[in-house]
Short mmCIF file of the C-alpha atoms (twelve columns), coordinates in Angstrom:
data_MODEL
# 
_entry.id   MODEL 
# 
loop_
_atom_site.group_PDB 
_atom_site.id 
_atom_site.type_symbol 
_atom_site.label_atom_id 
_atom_site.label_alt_id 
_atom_site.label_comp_id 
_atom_site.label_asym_id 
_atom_site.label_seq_id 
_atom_site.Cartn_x 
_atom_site.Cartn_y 
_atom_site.Cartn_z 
_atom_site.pdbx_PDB_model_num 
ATOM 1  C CA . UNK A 1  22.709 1.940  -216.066 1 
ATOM 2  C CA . UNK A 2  25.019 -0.992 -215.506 1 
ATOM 3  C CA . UNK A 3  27.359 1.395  -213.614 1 
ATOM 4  C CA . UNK A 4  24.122 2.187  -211.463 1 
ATOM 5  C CA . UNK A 5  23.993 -1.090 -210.686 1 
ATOM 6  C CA . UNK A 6  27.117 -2.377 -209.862 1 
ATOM 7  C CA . UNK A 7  27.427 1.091  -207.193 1 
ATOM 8  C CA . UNK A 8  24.345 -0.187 -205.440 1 
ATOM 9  C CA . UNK A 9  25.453 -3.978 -205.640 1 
ATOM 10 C CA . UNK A 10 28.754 -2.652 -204.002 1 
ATOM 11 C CA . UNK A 11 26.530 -0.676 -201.113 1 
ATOM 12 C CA . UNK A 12 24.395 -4.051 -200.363 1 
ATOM 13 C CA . UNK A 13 27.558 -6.137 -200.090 1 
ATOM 14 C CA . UNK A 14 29.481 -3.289 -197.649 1 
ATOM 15 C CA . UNK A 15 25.944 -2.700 -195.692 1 
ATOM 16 C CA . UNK A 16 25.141 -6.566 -195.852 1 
ATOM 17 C CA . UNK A 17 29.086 -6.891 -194.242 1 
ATOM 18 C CA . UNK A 18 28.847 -4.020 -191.611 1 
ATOM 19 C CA . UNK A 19 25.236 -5.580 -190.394 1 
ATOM 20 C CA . UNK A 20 22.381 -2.890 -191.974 1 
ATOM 21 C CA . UNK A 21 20.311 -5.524 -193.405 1 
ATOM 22 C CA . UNK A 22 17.558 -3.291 -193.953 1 
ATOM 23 C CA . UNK A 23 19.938 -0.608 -196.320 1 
ATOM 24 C CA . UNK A 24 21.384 -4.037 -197.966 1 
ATOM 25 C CA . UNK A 25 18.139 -5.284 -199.164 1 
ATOM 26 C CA . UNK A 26 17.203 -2.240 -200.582 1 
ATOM 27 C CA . UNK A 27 20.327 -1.649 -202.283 1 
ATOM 28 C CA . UNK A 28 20.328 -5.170 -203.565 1 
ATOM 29 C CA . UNK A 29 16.379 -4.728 -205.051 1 
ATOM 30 C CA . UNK A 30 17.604 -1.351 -206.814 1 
ATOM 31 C CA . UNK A 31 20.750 -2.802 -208.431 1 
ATOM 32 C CA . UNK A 32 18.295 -6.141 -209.106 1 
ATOM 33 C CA . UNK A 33 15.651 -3.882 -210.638 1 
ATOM 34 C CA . UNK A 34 18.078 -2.104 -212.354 1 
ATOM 35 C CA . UNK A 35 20.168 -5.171 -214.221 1 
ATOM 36 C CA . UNK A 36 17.313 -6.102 -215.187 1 
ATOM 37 C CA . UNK A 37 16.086 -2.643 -216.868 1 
ATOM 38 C CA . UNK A 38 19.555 -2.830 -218.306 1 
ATOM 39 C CA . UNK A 39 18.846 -6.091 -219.560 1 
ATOM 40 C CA . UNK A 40 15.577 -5.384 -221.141 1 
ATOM 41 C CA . UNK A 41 16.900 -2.583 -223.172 1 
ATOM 42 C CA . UNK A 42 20.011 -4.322 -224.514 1 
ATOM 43 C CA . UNK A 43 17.421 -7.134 -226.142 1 
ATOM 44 C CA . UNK A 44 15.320 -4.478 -227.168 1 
ATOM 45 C CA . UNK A 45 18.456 -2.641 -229.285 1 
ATOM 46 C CA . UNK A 46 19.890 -6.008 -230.250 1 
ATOM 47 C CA . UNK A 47 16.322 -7.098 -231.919 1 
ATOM 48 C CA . UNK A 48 16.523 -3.776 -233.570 1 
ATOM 49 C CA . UNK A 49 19.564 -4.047 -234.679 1 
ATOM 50 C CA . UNK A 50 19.446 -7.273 -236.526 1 
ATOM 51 C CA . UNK A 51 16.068 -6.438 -238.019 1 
ATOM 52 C CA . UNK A 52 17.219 -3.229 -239.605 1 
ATOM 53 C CA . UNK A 53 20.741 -5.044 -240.657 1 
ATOM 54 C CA . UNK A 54 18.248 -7.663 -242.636 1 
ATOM 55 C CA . UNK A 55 16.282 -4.576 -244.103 1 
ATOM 56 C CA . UNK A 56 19.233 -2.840 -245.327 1 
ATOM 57 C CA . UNK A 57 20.715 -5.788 -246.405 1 
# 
């Protein structure tokens, strides 16, 4: 998902450069929307993760 979001990153900063503002800020809300997804789910599985290493510990 990460990957995701550094391809669309990339496409707002080459769009943003070239002068499609419109295609830029909707690349740049996907990849935004998208770290942030990423994000979520990595404190979700870290939470997880320590709570089960206490309960098998």
């Amino acid at each position: 998902m990460l990957k995701w979001a550094l391809i669309f990153f990339v496409i707002s900063v080459i769009a943003g450069g070239l002068g499609f503002s419109g295609i830029s800020s909707a690349a740049s809300g996907i990849a935004r929307i998208l770290f942030f997804v990423a994000l979520a789910i990595f404190l979700v599985f870290l939470v997880l993760g320590l709570t089960v290493f206490k309960a098998v510990v």
